[in-house]
N, C-alpha and C positions, 0 to 999 in steps of 0.2 A: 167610592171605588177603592179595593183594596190595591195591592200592588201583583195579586196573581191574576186579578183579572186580566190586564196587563197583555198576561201571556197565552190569556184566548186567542186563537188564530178566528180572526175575521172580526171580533168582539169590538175592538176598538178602531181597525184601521183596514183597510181594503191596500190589496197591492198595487203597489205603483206601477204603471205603464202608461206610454206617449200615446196609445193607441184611445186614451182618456179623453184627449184633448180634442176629436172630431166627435166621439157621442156628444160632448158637453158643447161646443162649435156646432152640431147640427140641431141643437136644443136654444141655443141663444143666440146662434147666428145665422138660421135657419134659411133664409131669404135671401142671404147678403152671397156674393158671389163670391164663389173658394180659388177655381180655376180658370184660368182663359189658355188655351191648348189648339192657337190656328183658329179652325172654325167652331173647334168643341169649345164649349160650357158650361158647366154646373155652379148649382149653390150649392152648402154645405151638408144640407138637407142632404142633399142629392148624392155630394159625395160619400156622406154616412151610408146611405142604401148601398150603393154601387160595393163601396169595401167591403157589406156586409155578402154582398151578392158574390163578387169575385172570393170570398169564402168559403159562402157553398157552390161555387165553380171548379175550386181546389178538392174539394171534398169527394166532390162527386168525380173528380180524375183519380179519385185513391189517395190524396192526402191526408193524414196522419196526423194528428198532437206531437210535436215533437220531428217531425220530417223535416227535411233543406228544398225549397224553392229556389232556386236561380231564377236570375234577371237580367236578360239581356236587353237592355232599351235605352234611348237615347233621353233627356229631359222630357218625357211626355206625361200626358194622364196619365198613364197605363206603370211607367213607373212611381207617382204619387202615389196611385192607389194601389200598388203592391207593397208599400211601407203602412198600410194599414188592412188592405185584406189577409195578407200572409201571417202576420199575427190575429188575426182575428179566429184565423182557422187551426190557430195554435202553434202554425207550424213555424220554419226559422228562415229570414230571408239572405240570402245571400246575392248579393248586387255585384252583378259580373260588368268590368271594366270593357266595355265597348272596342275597344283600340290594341287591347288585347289580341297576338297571335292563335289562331285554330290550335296546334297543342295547348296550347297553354291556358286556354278555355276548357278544354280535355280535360286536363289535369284536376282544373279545380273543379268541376263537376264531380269526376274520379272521388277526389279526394274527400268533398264535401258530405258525399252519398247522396244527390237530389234526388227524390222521386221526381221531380216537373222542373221545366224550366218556361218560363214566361218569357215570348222572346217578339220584337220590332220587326212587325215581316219585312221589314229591311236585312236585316240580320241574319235572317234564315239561311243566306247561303253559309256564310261564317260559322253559324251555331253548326247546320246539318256535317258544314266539313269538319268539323270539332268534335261531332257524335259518333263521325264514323267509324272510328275505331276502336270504340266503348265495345266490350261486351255487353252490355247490358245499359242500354242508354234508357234518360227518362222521358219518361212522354213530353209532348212541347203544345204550350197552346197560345201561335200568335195573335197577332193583338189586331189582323183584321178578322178572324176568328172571335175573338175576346169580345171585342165590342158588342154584337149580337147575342153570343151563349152568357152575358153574364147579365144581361137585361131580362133573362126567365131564370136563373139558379137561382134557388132556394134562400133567404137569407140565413147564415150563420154566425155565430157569437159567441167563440168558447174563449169563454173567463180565464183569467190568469191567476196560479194560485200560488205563485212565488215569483216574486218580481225578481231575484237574483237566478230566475231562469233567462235560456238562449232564445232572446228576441233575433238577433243577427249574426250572420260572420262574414267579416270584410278583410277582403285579402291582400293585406303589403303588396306591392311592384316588384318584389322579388327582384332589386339588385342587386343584390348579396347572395344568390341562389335561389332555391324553388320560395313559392310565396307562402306567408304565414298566413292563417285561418284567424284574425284575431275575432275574440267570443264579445260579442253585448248583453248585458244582462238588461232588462226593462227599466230596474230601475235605476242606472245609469241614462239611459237615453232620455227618458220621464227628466233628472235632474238638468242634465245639459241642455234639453228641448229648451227647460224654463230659464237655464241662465242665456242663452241666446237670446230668446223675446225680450228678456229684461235689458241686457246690458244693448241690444238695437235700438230701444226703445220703440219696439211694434205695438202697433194697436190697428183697429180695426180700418184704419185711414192706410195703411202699410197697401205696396205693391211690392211683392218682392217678386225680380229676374231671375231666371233661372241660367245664371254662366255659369254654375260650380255644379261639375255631376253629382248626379245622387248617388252613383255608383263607388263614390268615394266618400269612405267615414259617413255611410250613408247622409252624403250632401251636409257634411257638419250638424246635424242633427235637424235642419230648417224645414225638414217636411215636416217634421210636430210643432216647431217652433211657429211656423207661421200661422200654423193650424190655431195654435194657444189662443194667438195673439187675436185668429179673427182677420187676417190681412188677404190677399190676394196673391195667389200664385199664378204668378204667369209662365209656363214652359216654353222650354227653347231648346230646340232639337238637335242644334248647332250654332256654337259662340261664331260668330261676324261681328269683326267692326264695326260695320255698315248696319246691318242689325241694330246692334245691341244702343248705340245711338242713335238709330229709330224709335226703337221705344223708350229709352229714356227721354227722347224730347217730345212722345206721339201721347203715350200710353199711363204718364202719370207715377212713372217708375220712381222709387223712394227707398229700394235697399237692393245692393246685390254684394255676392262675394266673388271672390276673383282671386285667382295666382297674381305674383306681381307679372310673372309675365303676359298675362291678358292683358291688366293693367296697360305695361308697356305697347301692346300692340293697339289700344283704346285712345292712348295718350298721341300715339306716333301719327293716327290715322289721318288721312288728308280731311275727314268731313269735324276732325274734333274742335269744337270751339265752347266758349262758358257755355254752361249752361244757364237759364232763366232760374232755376230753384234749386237748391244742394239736394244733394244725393247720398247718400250714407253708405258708404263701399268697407269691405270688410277683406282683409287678404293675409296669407297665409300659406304655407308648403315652403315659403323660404320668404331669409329677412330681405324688406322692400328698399333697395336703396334709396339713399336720402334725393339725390337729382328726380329719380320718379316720385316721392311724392311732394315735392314742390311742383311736377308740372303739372299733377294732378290735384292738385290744391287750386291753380288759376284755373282748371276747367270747371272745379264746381262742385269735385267729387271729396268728400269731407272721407277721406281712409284713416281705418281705424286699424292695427295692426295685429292677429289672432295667431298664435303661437298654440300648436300642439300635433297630436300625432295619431295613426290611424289608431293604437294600443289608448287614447284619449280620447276617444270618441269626438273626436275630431278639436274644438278650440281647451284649450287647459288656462291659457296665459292671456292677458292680451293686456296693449298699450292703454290701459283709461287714465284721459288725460285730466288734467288739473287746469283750474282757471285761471292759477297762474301762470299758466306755460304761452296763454296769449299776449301777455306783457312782455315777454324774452325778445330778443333781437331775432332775427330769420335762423339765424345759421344755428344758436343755440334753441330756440325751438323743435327743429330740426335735429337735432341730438337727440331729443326729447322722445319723440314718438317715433322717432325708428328703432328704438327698444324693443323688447317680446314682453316686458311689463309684470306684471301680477297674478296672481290667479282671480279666476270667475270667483261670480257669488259662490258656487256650490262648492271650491275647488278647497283643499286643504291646504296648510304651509307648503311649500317648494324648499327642499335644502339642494345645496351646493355640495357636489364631496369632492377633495382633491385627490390626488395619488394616493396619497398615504389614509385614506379613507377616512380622513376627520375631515368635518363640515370648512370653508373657507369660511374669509372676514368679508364682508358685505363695504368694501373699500372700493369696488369699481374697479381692481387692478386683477386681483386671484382668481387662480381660472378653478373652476372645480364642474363635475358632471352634474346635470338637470339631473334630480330624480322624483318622483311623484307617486303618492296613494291618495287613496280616499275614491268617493261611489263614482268618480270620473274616471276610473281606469278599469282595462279589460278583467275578465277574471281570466284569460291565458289564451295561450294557442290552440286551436282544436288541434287535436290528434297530435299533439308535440307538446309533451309534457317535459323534455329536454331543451327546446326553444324556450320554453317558459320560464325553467329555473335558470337558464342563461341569461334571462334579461331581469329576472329580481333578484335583490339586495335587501333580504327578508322581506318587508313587509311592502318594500319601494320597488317602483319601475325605474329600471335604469334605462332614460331616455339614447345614450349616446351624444348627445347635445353637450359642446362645452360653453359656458357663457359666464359672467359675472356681476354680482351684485352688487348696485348703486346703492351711497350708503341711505337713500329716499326708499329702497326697498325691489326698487326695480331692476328687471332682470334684464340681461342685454347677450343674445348668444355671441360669442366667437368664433366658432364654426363646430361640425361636426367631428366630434372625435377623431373620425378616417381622414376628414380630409385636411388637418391639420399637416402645411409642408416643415421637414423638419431638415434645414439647408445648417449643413456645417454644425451642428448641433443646435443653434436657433428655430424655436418654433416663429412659424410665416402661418397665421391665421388667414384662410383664402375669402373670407369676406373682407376683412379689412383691405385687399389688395381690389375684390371687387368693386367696394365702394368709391376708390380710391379713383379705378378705369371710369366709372359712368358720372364720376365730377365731371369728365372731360364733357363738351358739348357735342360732339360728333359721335359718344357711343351709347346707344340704345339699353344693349346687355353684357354682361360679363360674366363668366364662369373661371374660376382660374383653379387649379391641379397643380399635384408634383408631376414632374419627369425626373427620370434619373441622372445623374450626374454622376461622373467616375471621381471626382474628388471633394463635391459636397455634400454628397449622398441623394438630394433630391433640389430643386431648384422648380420656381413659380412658371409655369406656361399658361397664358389665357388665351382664351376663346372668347371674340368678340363680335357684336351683332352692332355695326352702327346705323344710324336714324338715318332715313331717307335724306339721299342728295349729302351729305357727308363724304369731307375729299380727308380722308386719315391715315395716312402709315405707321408702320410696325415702328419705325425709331420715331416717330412722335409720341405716341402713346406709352413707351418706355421711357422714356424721357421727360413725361410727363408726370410719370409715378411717381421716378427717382427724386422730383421736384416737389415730392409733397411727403414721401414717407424715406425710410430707412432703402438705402441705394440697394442692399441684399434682399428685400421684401418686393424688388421690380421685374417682373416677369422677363425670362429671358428668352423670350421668343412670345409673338402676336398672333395668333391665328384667325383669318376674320372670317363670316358668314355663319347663316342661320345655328343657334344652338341646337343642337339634340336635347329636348326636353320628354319627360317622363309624362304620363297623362293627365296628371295634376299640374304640369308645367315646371318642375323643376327640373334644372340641367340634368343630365345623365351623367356625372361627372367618372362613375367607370368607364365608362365608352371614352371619354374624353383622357382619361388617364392614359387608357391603351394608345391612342388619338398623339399625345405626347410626348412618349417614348419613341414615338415615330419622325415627329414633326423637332427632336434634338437631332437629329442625325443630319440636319440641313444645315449649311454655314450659319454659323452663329456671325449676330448684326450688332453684339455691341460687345465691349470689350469684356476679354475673359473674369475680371474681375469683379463684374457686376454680380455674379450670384453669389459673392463670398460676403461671409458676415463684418458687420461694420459698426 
């Protein structure tokens, strides 16, 4: 073979896509059971037909090569198999966030251009109030509808002929204003599918839970991934406690991903005790404090830590630990794996840039911005080609993420850019003050923001959720920071009760800012001097 052969298209190499890994799963793992969905069931056989069916189900509503799907559904079949019929039929899926308000489902319908939305005839009322004021709304076909009309449509199967085509677009939370469109290309998804299988280590023995939506970062990529693997998907329509350790101790369950704050609500739960066999838990949207996962460590649940971003196709980073790290004392272990870690197999180098736009020193101390390329990142914004150049740094994604690098290689964020408090000219990193609250034994969660101050410019307020049956006040919990960090890094004012978390579960920390501003104007509890630097 010369080297122009090379550049026959199709000659040497077919295109990459995730939607591979169920033809080749219903070829070799024909028998063996894909889904368990309440009282539904298939094997893989089966769910190969079904994708190929809900293809020409799409086809035959007017879908198009190149068209936007929307998906309005909760963990079910019907969302599985929309991450493989929707490409199938060529068209582009876009996974609408369930908890999402009627505008704002609008919008991105609007925005997206869907011919069809595939929607939980639960949802219907939501979706139709969300349609109503489209001009031009797209057809809808729910999923008690679905189940019937896709068991006679036609099987379809259109080929993919450029893997750096729009398999997906998933839309940011839009805290920062309206939400971004971020684009997936196939083979992006194809690569991250397989570094998920791997770095899980799934094989066909695998049950994976379904507590992380699909509807975000399309579920970290684990529809294909488990697919790969040959494992078990079990759907879950709604995260429960009570649930979710049902089947972990019913069902044989051996992988799931989680927010820490699920986490925290898993860990708090009155029915939690060890488990009889480890469990391989995977968490991510924000770093996991070290008190949760020490107490998720004595339940059983081995958490592994996945740093990245919806523009990531969901994991980039994650803690892989070393087998030296189980010889370290508790606390220095612990140090250890609450890191955000390295890149995946697939992922390329991570630099650091400071201020001044040169890379930092990988000393553990120098703060500089996450930035990332390589076939794990978006190719942009739909329809925002100015969002787009706003977030590259030529050929890198600028994450926003500040963090720094251990001189072992490992990454460790610091907080986000914005939410860096900057009191009296000192930067107050609000994890470090977070981590700082949930050593204490009486707090569950912690969030902590700037508020304004008229003569330090900004000053720490948290937001705290403490564990059932916890007797905790405000000057304990400041008093207890003072007693572990720098007395100007101790929040000066305590706020307790449930956080406002985003649908992936991260605090709402805007809401909480505004929240702030509010909550200084009450007597301040401990002396004026406390927010100034020291």
């Amino acid at each position: 073979m010369n080297a122009a052969d090379a550049t026959v298209p199709g000659h040497v190499f077919t295109e990459l896509t995730p939607v591979s890994f169920l033809r080749r799963a219903a070829a070799v793992f024909a028998e063996r059971p894909a889904v368990i969905d309440g009282e539904f069931r298939c094997t893989y056989a089966e769910l190969w037909e079904r994708a190929q069916r809900m293809a020409g189900l799409l086809a035959r509503h007017g879908v198009r090569p190149g068209d936007r799907v929307c998906l309005l559904a909760p963990n079910t079949h019907l969302a599985l198999e929309a991450h493989y019929g929707v490409p199938l039929a060529g068209a582009v899926l876009v996974a609408l966030n369930t908890r999402l308000s009627a505008p704002e489902i609008a919008y991105i319908v609007e925005h997206s251009g869907a011919r069809l939305v595939l929607a939980d005839t639960e949802l219907l009322p939501l979706l139709d109030q969300a349609l109503a004021g489209l001009g031009e709304p797209p057809a809808v076909i729910a999923s008690d509808h679905y189940d019937d009309a896709v068991l006679t449509a036609p099987p379809l199967c259109v080929e993919v002929t450029d893997e750096r085509g729009l398999l997906s677009v998933n839309y940011t939370s839009g805290t920062t204003g309206r939400p971004k469109g971020v684009m997936y290309h196939h083979r992006g998804a194809y690569l991250n599918a397989l570094a998920m299988a791997f770095h899980t280590t799934m094989d066909t023995t695998s049950h994976y839970l379904w507590t992380l939506p699909m509807f975000h970062t399309n579920g970290w990529c684990f529809p294909w991934a488990v697919t790969a693997a040959g494992g078990v998907h079990h759907c879950l329509r709604k995260v429960d406690p009570e649930t979710v350790w049902r089947a972990l101790r019913s069902e044989g369950i051996t992988h799931l991903c989680a927010a820490p704050t699920v986490l925290a609500m898993l860990a708090d739960h009155p029915g939690a005790a060890p488990l009889a066999h480890r469990v391989r838990v995977f968490t991510g949207g924000a770093p996991p404090w070290p008190a949760l996962l020490a107490r998720t460590t004595e339940l059983g649940l081995r958490v592994q830590h996945f740093y990245g971003l919806t523009e990531t196709f969901g994991c980039a980073l994650l803690c892989e630990p070393q087998p030296e790290w189980e010889d370290l004392p508790h606390d220095a272990w612990l140090g250890k794996v609450v890191r955000q870690g390295i890149p995946t197999v697939v992922g390329e180098a991570v630099r650091l840039v400071g201020r001044d736009g040169e890379q930092v020193p990988d000393d553990g101390v120098s703060l500089g911005e996450i930035e990332l390329r390589g076939n794990n990142v978006m190719s942009g914004y739909y329809r925002d080609d100015e969002a787009t150049a706003a977030a590259s740094d030529g050929p890198w994604f600028r994450t926003g993420d500040l963090a720094v690098r251990h001189p072992d290689g490992y990454l460790e964020i610091r907080d986000r850019a914005k939410d860096v408090i900057i009191s009296g000219g000192e930067n107050i990193t609000s994890v470090e003050v977070e981590n700082t609250l949930t050593d204490h034994p009486g707090v569950a969660q912690a969030a902590v923001v700037a508020g304004p101050h008229e003569v330090w410019g900004e000053v720490p307020v948290a937001f705290v959720a403490l564990r059932p049956g916890a007797g905790v006040g405000e000057r304990e919990l400041i008093d207890f920071v003072r007693s572990r960090i720098a007395h100007f890094k101790a929040p000066r004012r305590v706020v307790f009760g449930p956080l406002p978390t985003t649908s992936t579960g991260k605090p709402r920390k805007k809401l909480l800012r505004e929240r702030a501003a509010a909550v200084l104007t009450a007597p301040v509890p401990v002396p004026e001097h406390a927010g100034e630097p020291s």
